[in-house]
N, C-alpha and C positions, 0 to 999 in steps of 0.2 A: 645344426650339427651337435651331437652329442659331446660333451667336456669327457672325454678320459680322465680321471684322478686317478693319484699315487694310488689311495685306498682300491681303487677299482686292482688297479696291476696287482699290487700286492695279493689282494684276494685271489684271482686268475693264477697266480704262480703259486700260492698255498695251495690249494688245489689238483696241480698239475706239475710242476719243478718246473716248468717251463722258464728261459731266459726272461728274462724282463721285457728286454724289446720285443721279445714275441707275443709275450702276452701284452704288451700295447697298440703291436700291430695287429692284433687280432681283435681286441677291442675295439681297435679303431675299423676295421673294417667291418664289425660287427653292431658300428653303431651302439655301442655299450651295453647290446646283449650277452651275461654271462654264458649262458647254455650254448649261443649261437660260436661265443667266442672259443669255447670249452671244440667244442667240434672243429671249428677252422687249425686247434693244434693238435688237435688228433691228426688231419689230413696232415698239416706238416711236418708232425714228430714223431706220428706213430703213436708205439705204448708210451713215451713217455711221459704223453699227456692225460693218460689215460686213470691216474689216483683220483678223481673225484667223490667217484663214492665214497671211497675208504676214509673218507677228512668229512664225519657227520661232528655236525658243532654245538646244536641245542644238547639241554642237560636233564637229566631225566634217570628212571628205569622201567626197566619192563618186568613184570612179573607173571604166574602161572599159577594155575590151579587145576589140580583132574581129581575129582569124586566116580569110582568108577570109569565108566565112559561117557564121560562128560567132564566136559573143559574147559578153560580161557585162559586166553594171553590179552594183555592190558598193557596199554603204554601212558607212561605219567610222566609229565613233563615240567620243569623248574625253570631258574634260573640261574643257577650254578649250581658245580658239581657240589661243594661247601653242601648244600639242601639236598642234594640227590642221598647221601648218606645220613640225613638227618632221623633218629627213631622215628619219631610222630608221623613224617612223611613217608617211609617204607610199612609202616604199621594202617596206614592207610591205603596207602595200593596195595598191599597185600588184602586185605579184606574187602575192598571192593572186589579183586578177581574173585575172590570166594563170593561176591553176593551174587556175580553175575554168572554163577555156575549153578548157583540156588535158586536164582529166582528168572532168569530168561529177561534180562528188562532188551527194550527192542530195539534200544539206542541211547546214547551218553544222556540225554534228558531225563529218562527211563532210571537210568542208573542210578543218578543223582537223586532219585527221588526216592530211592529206595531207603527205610526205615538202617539208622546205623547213628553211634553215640561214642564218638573216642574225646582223649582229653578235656572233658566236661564241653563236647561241643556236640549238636543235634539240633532232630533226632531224625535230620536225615543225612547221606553223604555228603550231597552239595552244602548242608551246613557249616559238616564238619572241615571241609576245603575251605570254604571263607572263614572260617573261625581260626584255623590253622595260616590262613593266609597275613590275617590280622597279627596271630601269635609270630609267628614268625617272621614275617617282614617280606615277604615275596612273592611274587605270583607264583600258583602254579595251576596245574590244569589237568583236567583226563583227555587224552589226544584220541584213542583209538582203542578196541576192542573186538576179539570176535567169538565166539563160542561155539562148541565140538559138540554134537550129541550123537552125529550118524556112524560114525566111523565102531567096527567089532572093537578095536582097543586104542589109545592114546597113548603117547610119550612127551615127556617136555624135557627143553635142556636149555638150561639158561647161563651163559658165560659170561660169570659176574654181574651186572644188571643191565647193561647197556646192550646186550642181544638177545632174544629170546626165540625160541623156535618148539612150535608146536607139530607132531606127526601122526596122519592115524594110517593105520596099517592094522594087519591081522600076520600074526605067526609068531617068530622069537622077539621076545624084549629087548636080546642085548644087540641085535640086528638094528632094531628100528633105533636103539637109541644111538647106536652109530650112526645111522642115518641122522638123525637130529645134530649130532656135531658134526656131522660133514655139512651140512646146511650153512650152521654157524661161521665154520671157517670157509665154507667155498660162494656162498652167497649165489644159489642158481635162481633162476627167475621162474623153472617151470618145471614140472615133471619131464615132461617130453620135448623134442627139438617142435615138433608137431603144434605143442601148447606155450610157445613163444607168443607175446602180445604181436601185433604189427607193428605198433608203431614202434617199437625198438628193434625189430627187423628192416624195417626201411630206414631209420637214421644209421644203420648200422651199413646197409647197403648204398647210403649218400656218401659214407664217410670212404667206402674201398672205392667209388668213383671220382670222389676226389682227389684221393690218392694218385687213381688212375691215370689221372688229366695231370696230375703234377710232375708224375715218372715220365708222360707224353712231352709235356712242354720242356724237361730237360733234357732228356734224347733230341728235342728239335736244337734247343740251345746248342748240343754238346756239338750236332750238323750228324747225329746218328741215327738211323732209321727208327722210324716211330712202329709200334705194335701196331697189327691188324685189330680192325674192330673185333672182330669174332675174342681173335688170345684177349681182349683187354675184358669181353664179355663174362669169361673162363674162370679170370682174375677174380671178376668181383663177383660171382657166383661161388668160388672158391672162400672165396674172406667171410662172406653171407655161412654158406655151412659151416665151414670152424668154427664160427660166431656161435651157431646154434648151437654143436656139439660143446661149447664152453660156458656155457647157461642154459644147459639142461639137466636134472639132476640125472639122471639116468644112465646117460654120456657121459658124464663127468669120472676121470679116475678117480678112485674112493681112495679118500685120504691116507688111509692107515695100510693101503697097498695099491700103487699105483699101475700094479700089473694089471687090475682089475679093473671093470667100471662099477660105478654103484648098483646098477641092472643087475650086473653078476654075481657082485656078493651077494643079494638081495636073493638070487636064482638060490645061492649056493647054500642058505641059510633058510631056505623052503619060508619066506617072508615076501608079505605083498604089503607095497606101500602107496594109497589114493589119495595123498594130499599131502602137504605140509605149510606152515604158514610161517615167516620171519618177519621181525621186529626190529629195528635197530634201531637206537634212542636217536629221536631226533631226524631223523630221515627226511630230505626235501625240507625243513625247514631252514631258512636261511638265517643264520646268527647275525645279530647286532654286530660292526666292529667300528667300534668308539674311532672318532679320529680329532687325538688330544688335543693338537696343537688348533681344532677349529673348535673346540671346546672352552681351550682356556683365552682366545681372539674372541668369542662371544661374552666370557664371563667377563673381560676387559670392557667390551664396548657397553654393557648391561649398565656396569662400574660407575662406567663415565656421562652413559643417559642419566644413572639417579643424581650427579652431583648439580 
């Protein structure tokens, strides 16, 4: 049986606000799977539990480049924010997105290989990273990258350095760059409800039948008639569509006027938009979190081996 630690709950309720004991019992019933655990309090609390994404912990930025129509967005990653602001470090991601809108390499190996000379360090990227790495005292690393060449024009909007969002589209500029911060702030996963991945339609459709069975099992509890299969079908067919129409950019009301959807403005603004791509630092990476008190029990016991 898997051990629950404090460290695990604590993480689960950073994450979610979730009570403590729920994020233990969900741990535990989870077997000390996060993700697993993360879903079991969706089903029991709802939105509650539902801040995960918004709580990204790796340290890092992303940055952009567009020569004409042609582009990239680049994510660089550290070990604290201290380093994410450091010159050397941003003067480095900056100019790698510029090599990889120059030069097409065809993947981070590609890139690093590419000829490039900062603070007496070369004369390729990858040099200049371990030389910077040395200089500096930290790891850090190029995570991700992708490059724009098909789309009629490009926009970038990057909010502060920690999101960045790339859009290609054809019509007005100040259209699509709204588009680009609504990106930022709404976070949709697709163009269209249509172009949703599956598998976050089916966790998304586990999650409203869990529900389902939960509101079931307390109507039995309360001794009050349980839902027909069909209405409980309705339910989670219903929760399935919100879902899509709430990560979809399209569907989504446009931030700057909620009367509207993004489609609309988009209609209304004589603006077509084929793609868009987001970055936000650190994503799916899972951070380190130190736990002191088994830090400073090890440096005791270390203490006590050398005497």
């Amino acid at each position: 049986m898997t051990a629950i630690t404090a460290s695990m709950v604590a993480e689960l309720r950073g994450k979610t606000d979730a009570p403590m004991m729920e994020c233990k019992k969900a741990l535990t019933e989870a077997a000390g799977d996060m993700s697993r655990a993360e879903e079991i309090l969706r089903v029991k609390l709802g939105n509650k539990a539902s801040k995960a994404a918004a709580r990204i912990t790796a340290e890092g930025v992303v940055t952009s480049c567009i020569e004409g129509n042609v582009g990239a967005l680049l994510e660089v990653n550290c070990e604290t924010d201290f380093v994410s602001k450091n010159d050397s470090f941003l003067a480095l991601a900056g100019a790698a997105a510029q090599l990889i809108v120059k030069h097409n390499p065809a993947d981070l190996a590609a890139m690093g290989a590419l000829a490039y000379s900062q603070d007496g360090f070369g004369p390729t990227v990858e040099d200049v990273r371990k030389g910077l790495i040395g200089k500096i005292g930290e790891n850090m690393s190029f995570r991700r990258f992708k490059r724009f060449a098909t789309a009629p024009k490009l926009v970038s909007y990057l909010h502060g350095t920690r999101i960045g969002v790339m859009v290609e589209f054809s019509g007005e500029d100040a259209a699509a760059k709204d588009v680009a911060m609504h990106v930022a702030a709404m976070k949709p996963v697709s163009l269209t409800s249509n172009e949703v991945p599956t598998e976050l339609i089916e966790k998304e459709r586990a999650v409203a039948v869990g529900k389902a069975e939960a509101d079931r099992l307390a109507a039995q509890e309360a001794g009050k008639p349980a839902q027909s299969a069909e209405i409980v079908a309705k339910r989670v067919e219903g929760a399935v569509q919100k879902y899509l129409k709430e990560v979809s950019l399209f569907n989504q009301p446009f931030v700057k006027n909620d009367k509207q959807t993004v489609e609309q403005m988009l209609k209304a603004a004589g603006t077509t938009v084929s793609g868009f791509t987001l970055y936000v630092v650190g994503e799916g990476i899972e951070k380190k979190v130190d736990d002191f008190a088994a830090e400073v029990a090890a440096q005791v016991a270390a203490a006590k081996a050398a005497q």
